[in-house]
C-alpha positions in Angstrom: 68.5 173.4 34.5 67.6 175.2 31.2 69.1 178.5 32.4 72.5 176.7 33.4 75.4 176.7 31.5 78.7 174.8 32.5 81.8 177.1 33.3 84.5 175.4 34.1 85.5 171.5 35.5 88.0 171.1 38.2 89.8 167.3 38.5 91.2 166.1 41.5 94.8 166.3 41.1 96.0 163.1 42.6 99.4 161.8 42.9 100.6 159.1 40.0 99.9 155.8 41.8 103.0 153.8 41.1 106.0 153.5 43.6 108.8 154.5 43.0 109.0 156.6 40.3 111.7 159.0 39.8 109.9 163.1 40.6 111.0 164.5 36.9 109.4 161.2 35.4 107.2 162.6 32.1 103.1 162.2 32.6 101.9 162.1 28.9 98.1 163.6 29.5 95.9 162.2 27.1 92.7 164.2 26.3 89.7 163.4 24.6 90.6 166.0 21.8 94.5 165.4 21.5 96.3 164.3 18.4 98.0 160.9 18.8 100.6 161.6 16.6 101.5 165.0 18.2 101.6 162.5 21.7 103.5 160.0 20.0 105.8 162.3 18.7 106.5 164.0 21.7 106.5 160.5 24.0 108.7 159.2 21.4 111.4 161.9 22.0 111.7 161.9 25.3 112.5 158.0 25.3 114.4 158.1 22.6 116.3 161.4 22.5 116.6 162.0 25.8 117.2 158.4 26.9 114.1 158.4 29.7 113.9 155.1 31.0 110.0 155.3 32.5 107.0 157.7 31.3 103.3 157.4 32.1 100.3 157.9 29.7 97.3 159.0 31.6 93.4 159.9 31.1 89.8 160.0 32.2 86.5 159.4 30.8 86.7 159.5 26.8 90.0 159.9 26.8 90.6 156.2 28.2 90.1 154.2 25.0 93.3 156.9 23.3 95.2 156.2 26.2 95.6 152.6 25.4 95.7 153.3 21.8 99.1 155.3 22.6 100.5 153.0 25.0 100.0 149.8 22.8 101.8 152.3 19.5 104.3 152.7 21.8 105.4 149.4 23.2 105.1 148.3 19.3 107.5 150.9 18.1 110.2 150.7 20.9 109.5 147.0 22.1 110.7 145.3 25.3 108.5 147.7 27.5 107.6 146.5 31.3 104.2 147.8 32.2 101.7 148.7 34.8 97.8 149.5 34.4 96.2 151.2 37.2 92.6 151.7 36.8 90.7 153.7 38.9 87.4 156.8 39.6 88.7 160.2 39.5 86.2 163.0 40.8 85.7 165.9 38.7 83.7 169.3 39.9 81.3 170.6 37.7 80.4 174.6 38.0 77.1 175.5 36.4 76.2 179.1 36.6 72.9 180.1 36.3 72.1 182.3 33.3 68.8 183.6 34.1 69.0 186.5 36.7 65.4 186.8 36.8 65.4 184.0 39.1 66.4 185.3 41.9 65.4 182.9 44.2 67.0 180.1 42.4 70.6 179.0 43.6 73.0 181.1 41.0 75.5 178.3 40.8 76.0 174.9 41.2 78.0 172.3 41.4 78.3 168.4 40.2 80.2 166.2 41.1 80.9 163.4 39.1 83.1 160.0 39.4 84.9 158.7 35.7 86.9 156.2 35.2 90.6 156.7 34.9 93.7 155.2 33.5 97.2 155.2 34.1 99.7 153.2 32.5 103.2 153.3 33.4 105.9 151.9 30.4 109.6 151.2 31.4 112.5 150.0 29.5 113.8 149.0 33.2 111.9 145.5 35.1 109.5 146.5 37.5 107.6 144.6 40.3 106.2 141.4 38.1 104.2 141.2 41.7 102.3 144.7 41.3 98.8 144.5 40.1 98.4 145.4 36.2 101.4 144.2 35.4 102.4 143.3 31.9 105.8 142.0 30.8 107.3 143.0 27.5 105.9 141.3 24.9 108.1 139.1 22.5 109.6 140.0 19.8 109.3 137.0 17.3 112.9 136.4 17.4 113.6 140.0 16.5 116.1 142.8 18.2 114.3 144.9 20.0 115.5 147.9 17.6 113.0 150.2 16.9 113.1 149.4 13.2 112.5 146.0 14.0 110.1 146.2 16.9 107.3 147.1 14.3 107.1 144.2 12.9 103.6 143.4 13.8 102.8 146.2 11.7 105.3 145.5 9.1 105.1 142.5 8.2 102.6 143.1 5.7 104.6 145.4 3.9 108.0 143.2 4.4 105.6 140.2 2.3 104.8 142.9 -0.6 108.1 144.0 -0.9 109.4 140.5 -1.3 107.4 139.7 -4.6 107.9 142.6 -6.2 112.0 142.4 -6.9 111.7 139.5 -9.4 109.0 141.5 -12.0 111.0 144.4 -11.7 114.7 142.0 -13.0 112.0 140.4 -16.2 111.5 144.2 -17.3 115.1 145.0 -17.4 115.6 142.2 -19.6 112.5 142.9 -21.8 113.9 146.3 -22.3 117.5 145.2 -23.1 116.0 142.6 -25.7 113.7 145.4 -27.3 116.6 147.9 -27.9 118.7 144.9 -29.3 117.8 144.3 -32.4 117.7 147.7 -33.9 116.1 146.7 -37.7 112.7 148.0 -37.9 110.4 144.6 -38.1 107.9 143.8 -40.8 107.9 148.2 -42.2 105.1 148.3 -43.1 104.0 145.6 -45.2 101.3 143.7 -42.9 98.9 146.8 -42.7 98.5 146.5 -46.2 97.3 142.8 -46.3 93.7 143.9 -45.0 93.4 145.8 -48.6 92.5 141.6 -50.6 89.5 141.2 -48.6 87.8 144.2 -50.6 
């Protein structure tokens, strides 16, 4: 296998396997060398912009552990998601070429097939089938509206308990200031840097 180099992988294209869903319905195709925020962004838009009600985050083999990542970003940021996991083996083809024409009793190419696990996740702002295996209802929101602002609060809170503290220091050096500029005689001119001058 020395003299074979890889050319290209093939995936079988296989329909998304939840019912149901409307044919214009966004597939965000998470691979294992795409940005999460350029995902997010882009997921983001589409469910917020243009008012989507559904989309789907998919992806194979290394790809899987991002997958969730964006999925559990997103049902932080826009909250009161309904959701369904579908795990599953996808087969991918494998081409190797061989590189070495010398051989020329040696097969010139071939191919591999391979099995990976596979991910899809659909989200949707609408209630779906609570009877559908993987599914996930919207997860609370401690009491909060499910704004987007608000919806991060898992995430915030840390930040909401810094910010908190902080007011009251800030009030004490307003005050120190306006007692500094107060009295405007210069204290003690002088005089005390002098008194180190007995000890000689």
């Amino acid at each position: 296998m020395e003299n074979f180099r890889k050319v290209r992988t093939s995936e079988e294209e296989s329909p998304l396997p939840f019912p149901d869903l409307p044919p214009d319905v966004v597939e965000m195709k998470v691979k294992e060398g795409s940005k999460i925020r350029n995902l997010m962004n882009f997921a983001m838009a589409q469910m917020e912009l243009k008012g989507r009600r559904q989309i789907v985050f998919s992806g194979w083999g290394r790809a899987v552990t991002k997958t969730i990542t964006c999925v559990e970003i997103m049902k932080r940021k826009l909250g009161g998601l309904h959701q369904v996991t579908n795990v599953r083996y996808k087969t991918l083809w494998e081409v190797w070429e061989n590189q070495d024409p010398l051989l020329g009793d040696t097969a010139q190419s071939l191919t591999v097939h391979k099995n990976v696990p596979s991910i899809c996740i659909l989200l949707s702002k609408d209630p779906l089938d609570p009877n559908q295996t993987g599914y996930q209802p919207p997860e609370p929101q401690n009491g909060l509206g499910t704004q987007s602002g608000d919806a991060e609060d898992t995430s915030g809170s840390s930040a909401q308990g810094l910010k908190r503290p902080l007011s009251p220091p800030r009030e004490e050096l307003l005050a120190k200031k306006s007692q500094v500029q107060a009295p405007n005689s210069p204290r003690g001119s002088g005089t005390p840097d002098h008194q180190p001058d007995h000890h000689h």
